[in-house]
C-alpha positions as a Markdown table, in Angstrom:
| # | Residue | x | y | z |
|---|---|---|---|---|
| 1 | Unk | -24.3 | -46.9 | -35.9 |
| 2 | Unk | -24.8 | -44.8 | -32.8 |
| 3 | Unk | -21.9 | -43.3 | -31.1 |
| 4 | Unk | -21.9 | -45.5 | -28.2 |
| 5 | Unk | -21.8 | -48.1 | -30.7 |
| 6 | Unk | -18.8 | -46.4 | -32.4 |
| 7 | Unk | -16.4 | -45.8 | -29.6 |
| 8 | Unk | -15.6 | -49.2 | -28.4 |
| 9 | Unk | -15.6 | -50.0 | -32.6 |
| 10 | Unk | -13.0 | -47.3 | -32.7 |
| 11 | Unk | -11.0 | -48.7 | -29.6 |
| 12 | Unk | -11.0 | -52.2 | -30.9 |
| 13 | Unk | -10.0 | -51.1 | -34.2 |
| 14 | Unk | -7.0 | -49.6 | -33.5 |
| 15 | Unk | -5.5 | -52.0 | -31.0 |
| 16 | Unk | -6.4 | -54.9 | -33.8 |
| 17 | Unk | -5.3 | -52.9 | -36.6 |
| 18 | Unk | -2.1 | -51.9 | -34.8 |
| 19 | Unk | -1.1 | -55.5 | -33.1 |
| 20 | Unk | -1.8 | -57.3 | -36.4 |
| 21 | Unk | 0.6 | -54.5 | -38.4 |
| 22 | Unk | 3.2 | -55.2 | -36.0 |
| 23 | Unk | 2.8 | -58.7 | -36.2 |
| 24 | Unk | 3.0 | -58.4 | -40.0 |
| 25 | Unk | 5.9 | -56.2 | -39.6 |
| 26 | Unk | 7.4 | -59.2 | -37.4 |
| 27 | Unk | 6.8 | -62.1 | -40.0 |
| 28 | Unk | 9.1 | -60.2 | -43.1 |
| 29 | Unk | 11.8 | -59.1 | -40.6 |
| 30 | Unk | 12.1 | -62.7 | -40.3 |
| 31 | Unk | 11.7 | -63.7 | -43.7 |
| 32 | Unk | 14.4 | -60.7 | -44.7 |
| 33 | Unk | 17.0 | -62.3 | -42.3 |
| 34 | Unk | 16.1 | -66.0 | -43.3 |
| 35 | Unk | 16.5 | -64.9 | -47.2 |
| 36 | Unk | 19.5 | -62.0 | -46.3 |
| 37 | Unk | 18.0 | -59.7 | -47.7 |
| 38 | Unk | 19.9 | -56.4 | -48.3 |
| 39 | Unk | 18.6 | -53.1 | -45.8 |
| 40 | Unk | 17.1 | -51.1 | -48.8 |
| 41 | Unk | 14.9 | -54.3 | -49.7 |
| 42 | Unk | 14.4 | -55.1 | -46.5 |
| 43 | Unk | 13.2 | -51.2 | -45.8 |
| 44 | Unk | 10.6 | -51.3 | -48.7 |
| 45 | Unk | 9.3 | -55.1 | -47.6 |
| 46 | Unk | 8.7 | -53.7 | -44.0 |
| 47 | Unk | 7.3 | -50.1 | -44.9 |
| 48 | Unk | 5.0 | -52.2 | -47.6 |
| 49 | Unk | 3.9 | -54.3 | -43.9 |
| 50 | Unk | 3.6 | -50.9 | -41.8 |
| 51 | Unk | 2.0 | -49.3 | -44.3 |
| 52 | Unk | -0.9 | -51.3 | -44.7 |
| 53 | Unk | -2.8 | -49.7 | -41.9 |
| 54 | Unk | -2.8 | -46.2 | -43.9 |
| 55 | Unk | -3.1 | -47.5 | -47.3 |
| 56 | Unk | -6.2 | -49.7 | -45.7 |
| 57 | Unk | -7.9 | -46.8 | -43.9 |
| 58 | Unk | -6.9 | -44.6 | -46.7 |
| 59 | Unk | -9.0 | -46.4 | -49.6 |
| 60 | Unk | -12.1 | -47.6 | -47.0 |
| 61 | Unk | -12.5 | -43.6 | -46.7 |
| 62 | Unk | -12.6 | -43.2 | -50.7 |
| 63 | Unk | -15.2 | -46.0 | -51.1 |
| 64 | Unk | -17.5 | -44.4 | -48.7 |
| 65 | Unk | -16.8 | -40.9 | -50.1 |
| 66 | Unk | -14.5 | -39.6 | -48.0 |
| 67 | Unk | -12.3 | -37.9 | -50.1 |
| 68 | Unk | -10.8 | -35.4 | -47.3 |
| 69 | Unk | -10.2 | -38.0 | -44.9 |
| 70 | Unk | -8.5 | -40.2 | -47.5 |
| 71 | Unk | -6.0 | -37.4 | -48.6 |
| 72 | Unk | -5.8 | -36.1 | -45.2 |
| 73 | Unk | -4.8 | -39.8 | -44.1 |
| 74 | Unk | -1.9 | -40.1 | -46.6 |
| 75 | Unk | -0.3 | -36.3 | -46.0 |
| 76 | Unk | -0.4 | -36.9 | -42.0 |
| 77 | Unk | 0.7 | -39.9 | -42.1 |
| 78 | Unk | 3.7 | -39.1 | -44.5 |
| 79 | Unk | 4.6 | -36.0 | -42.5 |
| 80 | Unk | 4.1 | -38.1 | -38.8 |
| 81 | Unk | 6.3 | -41.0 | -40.5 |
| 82 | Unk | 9.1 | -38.3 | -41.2 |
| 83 | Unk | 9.0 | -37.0 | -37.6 |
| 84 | Unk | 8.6 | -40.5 | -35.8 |
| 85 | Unk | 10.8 | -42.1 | -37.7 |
| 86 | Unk | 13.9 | -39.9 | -38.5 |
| 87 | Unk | 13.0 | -37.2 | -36.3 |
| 88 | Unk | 12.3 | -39.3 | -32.9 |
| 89 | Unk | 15.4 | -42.2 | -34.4 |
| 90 | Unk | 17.6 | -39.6 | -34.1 |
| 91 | Unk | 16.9 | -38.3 | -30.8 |
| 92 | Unk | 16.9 | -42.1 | -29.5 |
| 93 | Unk | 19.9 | -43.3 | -31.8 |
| 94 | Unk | 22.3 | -40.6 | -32.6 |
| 95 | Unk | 24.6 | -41.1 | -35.4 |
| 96 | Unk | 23.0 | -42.7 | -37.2 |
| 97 | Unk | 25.1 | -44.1 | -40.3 |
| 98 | Unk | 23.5 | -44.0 | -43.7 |
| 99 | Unk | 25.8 | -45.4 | -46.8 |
| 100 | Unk | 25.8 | -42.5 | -49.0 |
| 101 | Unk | 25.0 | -44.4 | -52.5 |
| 102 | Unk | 21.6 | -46.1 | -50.7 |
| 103 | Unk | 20.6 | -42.2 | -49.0 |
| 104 | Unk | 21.2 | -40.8 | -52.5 |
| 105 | Unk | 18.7 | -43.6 | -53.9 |
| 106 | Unk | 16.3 | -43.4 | -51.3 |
| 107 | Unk | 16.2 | -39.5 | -51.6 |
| 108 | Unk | 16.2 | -39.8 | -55.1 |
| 109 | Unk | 13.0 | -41.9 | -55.4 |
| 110 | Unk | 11.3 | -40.7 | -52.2 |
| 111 | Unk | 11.8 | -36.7 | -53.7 |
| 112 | Unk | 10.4 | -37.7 | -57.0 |
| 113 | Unk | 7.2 | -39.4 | -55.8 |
| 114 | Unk | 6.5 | -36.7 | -53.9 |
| 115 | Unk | 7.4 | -34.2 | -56.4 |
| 116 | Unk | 5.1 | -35.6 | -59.4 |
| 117 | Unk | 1.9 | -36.0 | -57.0 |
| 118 | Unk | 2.6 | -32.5 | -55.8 |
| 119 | Unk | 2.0 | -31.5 | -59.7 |
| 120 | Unk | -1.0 | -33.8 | -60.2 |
| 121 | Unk | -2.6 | -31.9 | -57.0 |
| 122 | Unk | -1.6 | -28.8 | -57.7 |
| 123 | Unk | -2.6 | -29.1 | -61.9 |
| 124 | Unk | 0.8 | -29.1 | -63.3 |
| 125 | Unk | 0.1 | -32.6 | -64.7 |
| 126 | Unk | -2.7 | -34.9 | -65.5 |
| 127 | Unk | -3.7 | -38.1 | -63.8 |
| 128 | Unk | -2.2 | -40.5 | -66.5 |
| 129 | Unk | 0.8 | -38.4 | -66.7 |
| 130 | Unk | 1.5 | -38.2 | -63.3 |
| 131 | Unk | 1.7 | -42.4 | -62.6 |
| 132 | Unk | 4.0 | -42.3 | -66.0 |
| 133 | Unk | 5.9 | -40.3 | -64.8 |
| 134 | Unk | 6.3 | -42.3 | -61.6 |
| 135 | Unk | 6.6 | -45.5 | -63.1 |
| 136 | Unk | 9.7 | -44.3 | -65.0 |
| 137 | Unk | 11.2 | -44.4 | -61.7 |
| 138 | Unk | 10.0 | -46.9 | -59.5 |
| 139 | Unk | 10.4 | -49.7 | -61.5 |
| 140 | Unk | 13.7 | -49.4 | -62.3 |
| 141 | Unk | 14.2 | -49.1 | -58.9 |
| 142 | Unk | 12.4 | -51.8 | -58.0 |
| 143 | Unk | 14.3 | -54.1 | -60.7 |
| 144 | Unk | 17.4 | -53.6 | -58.9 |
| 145 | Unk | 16.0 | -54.1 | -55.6 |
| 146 | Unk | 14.8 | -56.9 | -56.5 |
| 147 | Unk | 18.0 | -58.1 | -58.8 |
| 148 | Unk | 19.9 | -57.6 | -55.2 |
| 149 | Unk | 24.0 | -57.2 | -55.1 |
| 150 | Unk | 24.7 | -60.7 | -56.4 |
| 151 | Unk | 23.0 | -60.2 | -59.6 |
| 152 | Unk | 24.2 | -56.6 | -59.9 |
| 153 | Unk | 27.7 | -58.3 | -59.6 |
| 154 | Unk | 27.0 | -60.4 | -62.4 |
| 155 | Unk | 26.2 | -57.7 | -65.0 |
| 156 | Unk | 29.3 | -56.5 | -65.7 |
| 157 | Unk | 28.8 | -52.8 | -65.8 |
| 158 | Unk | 32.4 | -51.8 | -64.8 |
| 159 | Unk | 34.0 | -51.3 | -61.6 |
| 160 | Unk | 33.3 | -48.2 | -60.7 |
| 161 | Unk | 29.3 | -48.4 | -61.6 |
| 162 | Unk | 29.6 | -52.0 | -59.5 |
| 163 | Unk | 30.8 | -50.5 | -57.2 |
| 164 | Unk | 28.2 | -47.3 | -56.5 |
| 165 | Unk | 25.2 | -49.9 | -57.0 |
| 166 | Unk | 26.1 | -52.7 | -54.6 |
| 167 | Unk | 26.4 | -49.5 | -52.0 |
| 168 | Unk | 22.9 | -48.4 | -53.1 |
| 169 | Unk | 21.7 | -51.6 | -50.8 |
| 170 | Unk | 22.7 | -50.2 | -48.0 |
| 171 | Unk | 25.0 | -52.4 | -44.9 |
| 172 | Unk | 24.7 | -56.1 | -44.8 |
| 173 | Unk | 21.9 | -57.9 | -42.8 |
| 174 | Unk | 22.6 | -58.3 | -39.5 |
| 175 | Unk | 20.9 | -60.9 | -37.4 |
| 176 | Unk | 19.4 | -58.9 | -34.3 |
| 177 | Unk | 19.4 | -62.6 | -32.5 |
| 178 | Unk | 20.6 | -66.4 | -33.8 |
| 179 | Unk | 19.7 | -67.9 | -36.8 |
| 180 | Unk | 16.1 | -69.6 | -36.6 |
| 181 | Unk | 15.2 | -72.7 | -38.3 |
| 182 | Unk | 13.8 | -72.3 | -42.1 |
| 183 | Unk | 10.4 | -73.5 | -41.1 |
| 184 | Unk | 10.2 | -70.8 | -38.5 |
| 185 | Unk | 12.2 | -68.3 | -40.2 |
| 186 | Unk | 10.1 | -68.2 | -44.2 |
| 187 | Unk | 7.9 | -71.4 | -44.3 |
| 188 | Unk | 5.6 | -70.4 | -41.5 |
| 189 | Unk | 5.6 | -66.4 | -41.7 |
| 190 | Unk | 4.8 | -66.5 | -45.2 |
| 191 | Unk | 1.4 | -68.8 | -44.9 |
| 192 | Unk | 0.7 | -66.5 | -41.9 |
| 193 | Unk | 0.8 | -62.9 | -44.1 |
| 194 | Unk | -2.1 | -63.1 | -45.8 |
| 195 | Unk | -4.0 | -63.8 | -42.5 |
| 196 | Unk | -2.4 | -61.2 | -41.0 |
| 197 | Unk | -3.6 | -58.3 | -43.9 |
| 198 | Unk | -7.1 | -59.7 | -43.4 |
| 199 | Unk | -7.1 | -58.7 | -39.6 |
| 200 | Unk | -5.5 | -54.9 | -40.9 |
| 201 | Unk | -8.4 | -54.2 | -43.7 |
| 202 | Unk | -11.0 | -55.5 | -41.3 |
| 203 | Unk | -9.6 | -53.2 | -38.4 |
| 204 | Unk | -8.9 | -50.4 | -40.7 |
| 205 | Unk | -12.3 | -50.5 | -42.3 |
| 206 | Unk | -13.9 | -50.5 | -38.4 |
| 207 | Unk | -11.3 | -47.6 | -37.5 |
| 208 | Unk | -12.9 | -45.5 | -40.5 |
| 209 | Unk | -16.2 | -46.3 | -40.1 |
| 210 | Unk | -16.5 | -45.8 | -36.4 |
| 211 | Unk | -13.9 | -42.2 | -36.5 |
| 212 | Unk | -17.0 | -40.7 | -38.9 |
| 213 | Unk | -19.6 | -41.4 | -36.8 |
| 214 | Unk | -18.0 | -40.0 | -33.9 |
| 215 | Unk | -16.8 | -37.0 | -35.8 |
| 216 | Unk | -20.2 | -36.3 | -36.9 |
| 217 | Unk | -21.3 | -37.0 | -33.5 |
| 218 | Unk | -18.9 | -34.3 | -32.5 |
| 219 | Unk | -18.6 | -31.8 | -34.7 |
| 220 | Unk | -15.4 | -32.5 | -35.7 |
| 221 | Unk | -14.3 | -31.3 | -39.4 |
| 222 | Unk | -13.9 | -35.0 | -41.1 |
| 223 | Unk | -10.6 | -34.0 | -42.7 |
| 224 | Unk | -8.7 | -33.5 | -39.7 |
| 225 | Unk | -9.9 | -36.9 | -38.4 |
| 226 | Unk | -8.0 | -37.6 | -41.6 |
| 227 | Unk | -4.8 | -35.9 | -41.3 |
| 228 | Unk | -4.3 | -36.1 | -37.4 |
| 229 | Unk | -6.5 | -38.9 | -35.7 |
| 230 | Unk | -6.1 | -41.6 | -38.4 |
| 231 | Unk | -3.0 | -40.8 | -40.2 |
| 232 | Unk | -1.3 | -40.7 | -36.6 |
| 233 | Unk | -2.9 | -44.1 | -35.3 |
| 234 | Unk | -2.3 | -45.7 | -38.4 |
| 235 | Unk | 1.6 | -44.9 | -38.4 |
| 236 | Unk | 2.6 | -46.1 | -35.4 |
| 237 | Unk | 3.6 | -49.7 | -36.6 |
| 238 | Unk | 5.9 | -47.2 | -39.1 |
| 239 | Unk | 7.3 | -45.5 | -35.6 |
| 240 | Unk | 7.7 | -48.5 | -33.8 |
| 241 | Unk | 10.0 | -50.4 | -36.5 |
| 242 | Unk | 11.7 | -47.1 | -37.8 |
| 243 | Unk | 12.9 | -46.7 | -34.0 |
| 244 | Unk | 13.5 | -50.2 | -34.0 |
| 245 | Unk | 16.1 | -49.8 | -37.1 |
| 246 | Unk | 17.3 | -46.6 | -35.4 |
| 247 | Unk | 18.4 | -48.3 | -32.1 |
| 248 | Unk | 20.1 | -51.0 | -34.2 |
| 249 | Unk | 21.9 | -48.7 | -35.8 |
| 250 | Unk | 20.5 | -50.0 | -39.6 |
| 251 | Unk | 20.6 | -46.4 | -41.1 |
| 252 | Unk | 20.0 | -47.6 | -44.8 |
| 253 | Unk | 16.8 | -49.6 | -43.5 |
| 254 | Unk | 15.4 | -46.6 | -41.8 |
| 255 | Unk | 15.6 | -44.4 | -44.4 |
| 256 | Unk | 14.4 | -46.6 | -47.1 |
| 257 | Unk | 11.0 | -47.7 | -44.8 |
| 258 | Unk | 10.4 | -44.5 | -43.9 |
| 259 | Unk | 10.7 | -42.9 | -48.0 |
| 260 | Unk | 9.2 | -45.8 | -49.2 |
| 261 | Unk | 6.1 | -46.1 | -46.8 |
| 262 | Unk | 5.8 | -41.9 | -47.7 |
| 263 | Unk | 6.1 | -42.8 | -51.5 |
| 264 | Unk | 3.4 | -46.3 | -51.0 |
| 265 | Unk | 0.7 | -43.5 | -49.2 |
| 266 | Unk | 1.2 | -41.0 | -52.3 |
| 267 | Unk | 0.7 | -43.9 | -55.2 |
| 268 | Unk | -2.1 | -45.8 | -53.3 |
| 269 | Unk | -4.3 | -43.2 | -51.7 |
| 270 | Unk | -4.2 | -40.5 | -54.6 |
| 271 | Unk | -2.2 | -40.7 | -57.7 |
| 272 | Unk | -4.0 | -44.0 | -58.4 |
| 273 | Unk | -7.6 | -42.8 | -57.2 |
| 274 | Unk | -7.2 | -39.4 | -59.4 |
| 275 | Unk | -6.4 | -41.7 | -62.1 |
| 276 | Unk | -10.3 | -43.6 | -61.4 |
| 277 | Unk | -11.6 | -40.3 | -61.3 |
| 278 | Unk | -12.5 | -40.9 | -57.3 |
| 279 | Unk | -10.7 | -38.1 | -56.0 |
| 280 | Unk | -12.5 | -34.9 | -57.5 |
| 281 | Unk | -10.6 | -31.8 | -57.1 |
| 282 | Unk | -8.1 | -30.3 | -54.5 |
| 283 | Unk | -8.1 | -27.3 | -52.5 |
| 284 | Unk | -5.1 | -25.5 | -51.7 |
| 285 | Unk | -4.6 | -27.2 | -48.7 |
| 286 | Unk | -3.4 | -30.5 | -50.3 |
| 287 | Unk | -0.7 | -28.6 | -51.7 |
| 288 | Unk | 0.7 | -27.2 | -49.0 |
| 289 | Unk | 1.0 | -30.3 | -47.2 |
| 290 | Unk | 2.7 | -31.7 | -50.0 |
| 291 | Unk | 5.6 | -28.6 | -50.5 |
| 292 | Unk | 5.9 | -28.9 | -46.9 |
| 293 | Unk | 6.4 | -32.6 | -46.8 |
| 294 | Unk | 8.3 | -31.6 | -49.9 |
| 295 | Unk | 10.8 | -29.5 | -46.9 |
| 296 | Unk | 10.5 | -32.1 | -44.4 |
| 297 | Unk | 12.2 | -35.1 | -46.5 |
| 298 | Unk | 14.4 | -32.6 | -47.9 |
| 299 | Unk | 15.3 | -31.5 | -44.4 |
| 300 | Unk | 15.4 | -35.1 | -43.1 |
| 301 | Unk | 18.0 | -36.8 | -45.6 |
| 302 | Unk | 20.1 | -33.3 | -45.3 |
| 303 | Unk | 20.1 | -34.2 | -41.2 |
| 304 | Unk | 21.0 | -37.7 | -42.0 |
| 305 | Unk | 23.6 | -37.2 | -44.5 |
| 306 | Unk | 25.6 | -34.9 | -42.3 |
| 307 | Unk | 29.4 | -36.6 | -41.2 |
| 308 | Unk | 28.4 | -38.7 | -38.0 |
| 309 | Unk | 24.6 | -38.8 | -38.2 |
| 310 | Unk | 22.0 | -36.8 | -37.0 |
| 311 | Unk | 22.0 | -36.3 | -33.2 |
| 312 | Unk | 19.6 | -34.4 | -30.6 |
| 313 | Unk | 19.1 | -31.0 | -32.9 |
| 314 | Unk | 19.1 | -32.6 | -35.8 |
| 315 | Unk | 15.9 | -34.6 | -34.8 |
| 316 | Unk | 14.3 | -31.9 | -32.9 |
| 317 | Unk | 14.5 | -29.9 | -36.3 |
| 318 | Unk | 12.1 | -32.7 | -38.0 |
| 319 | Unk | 9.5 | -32.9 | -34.6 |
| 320 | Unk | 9.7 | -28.9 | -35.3 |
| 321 | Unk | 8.6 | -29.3 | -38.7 |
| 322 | Unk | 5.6 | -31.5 | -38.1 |
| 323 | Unk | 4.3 | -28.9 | -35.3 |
| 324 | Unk | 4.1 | -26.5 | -38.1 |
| 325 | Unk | 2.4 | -28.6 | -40.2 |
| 326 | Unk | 0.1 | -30.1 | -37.3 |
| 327 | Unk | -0.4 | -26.1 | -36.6 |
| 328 | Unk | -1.4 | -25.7 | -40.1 |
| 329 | Unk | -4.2 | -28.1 | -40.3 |
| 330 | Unk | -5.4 | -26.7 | -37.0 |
| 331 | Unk | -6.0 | -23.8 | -38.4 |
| 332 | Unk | -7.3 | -24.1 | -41.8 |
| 333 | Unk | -9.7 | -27.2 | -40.3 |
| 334 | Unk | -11.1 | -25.6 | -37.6 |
């Protein structure tokens, strides 16, 4: 493929790959409100829609050997999603309510995902070990997502423990416009999802294949294509909903898309690829980008879980953060 070839490719790609995400995105919003679904659920169900751009262009770059673009795609996506979502909701939402029990969840899981893969990268523990010790989390979490307040009711673990889990989903559902009917609400979105992941891999694998051939074309290092060209085209169906929540006020939803689409990258496009041996080794610059996304959710949930909600500062702290790291790849890329 020549580079005249490769720039329209490119072009195409992303507008596909973007309009089909958002689409996606669309269909489970409307599936979450058919089923009332709780915001937590509903978070991880639309991150795991937004977040198939990156995952897709992630993994197209590790089967063609593209091992820096594929890491640099997950740590600049994670560190844009933390800016454009809590960072730039803030600044458009302020005050942002977040219940307590579902921030200390989602900060909980989010920290600890990011935590063990900064150990796997940085050799403090093995491949195997590291999606153990992930598992041990997640899928208790994932149980009582999916076990949902009703359940949790039913299990009799005492008041008091009722009552902190049945908080952990975060504010009830609200309908953002009337009640559609079930065909249009779960029957039809659901046949349509599968078509709709089919358009993102195709795009993605076109927006991959097209962004080497122009960055060889270039000159450009292929690992900041990675961590700045494709991890920020990728996330902007992630920007667009996690503003979305923001304006509508849906705190618990914003926070657990934007920890949950962080913690998807971090599984998907390296603790499972070190695992299969696809991954080789790391420089020091993948662990800096993980201590400072490390900061930034730190940072964020701190922000978010002050008394009224972030405001202005408070998301002009996060946008700070990411110019650091932005600066940072800059410089050790280039």
């Amino acid at each position: 493929m020549t580079p005249p070839e490769a720039a329209p490719l490119f072009l195409a790609s992303v507008v596909i790959t973007l309009v089909a995400a958002g689409v996606f995105a669309g269909r489970l919003d409307r599936v979450g409100l058919r089923l009332g679904l709780p915001e937590t659920l509903l978070g991880l169900l639309t991150a795991l829609a937004s977040d198939s751009p990156e995952v897709s262009s992630a993994v197209t770059a590790l089967v063609r050997g593209e091992h820096g673009v594929a890491v640099g795609v997950v740590v600049g996506s994670n560190a844009f999603n933390l800016a454009a979502m809590l960072g730039l909701g803030a600044i458009v939402a302020t005050g942002i309510r977040v219940a307590r029990e579902a921030l200390f969840l989602e900060a909980f899981v989010g920290l600890w995902v990011t935590v063990v893969v900064l150990l796997l990268v940085a050799g403090g523990v093995g491949a195997t070990g590291c999606l153990v010790l992930i598992a041990a989390v997640v899928v208790p979490y994932l149980a009582l997502l999916v076990l949902g307040p009703k359940r949790i009711r039913r299990l009799g673990l005492g008041i008091e423990s009722n009552r902190f889990l049945l908080h952990t989903f975060g504010e009830g559902h609200r309908a953002a416009e009337p009640r559609p009917a079930r065909e249009e609400a779960l029957l039809v979105p659901a046949m349509l999802l599968f078509a709709d992941l089919a358009v993102i891999v195709a795009g993605s694998i076109g927006m991959v294949t097209s962004a080497i051939v122009l960055a060889n074309a270039w000159g450009i290092p292929h690992g900041l294509v990675g961590v700045l060209v494709l991890a920020i085209l990728t996330s902007l169906p992630n920007a667009a909903t996690g503003v979305r929540f923001a304006r509508q006020q849906r705190g618990s939803a914003l926070v657990s898309e934007t920890l949950n689409s962080n913690s998807i990258n971090l599984v998907v496009g390296i603790a499972i690829p070190a695992t299969l041996a696809t991954l080789g080794t790391f420089t020091a610059l993948p662990v800096f980008d993980l201590v400072w996304l490390v900061v930034m959710t730190v940072a964020g949930l701190a922000l978010f879980g002050r008394r009224g909600g972030p405001g202005h500062f408070e998301g002009a702290v996060l946008i700070a953060l990411y110019v650091v790291f932005v600066i940072v790849q800059l410089v050790a890329l280039t």
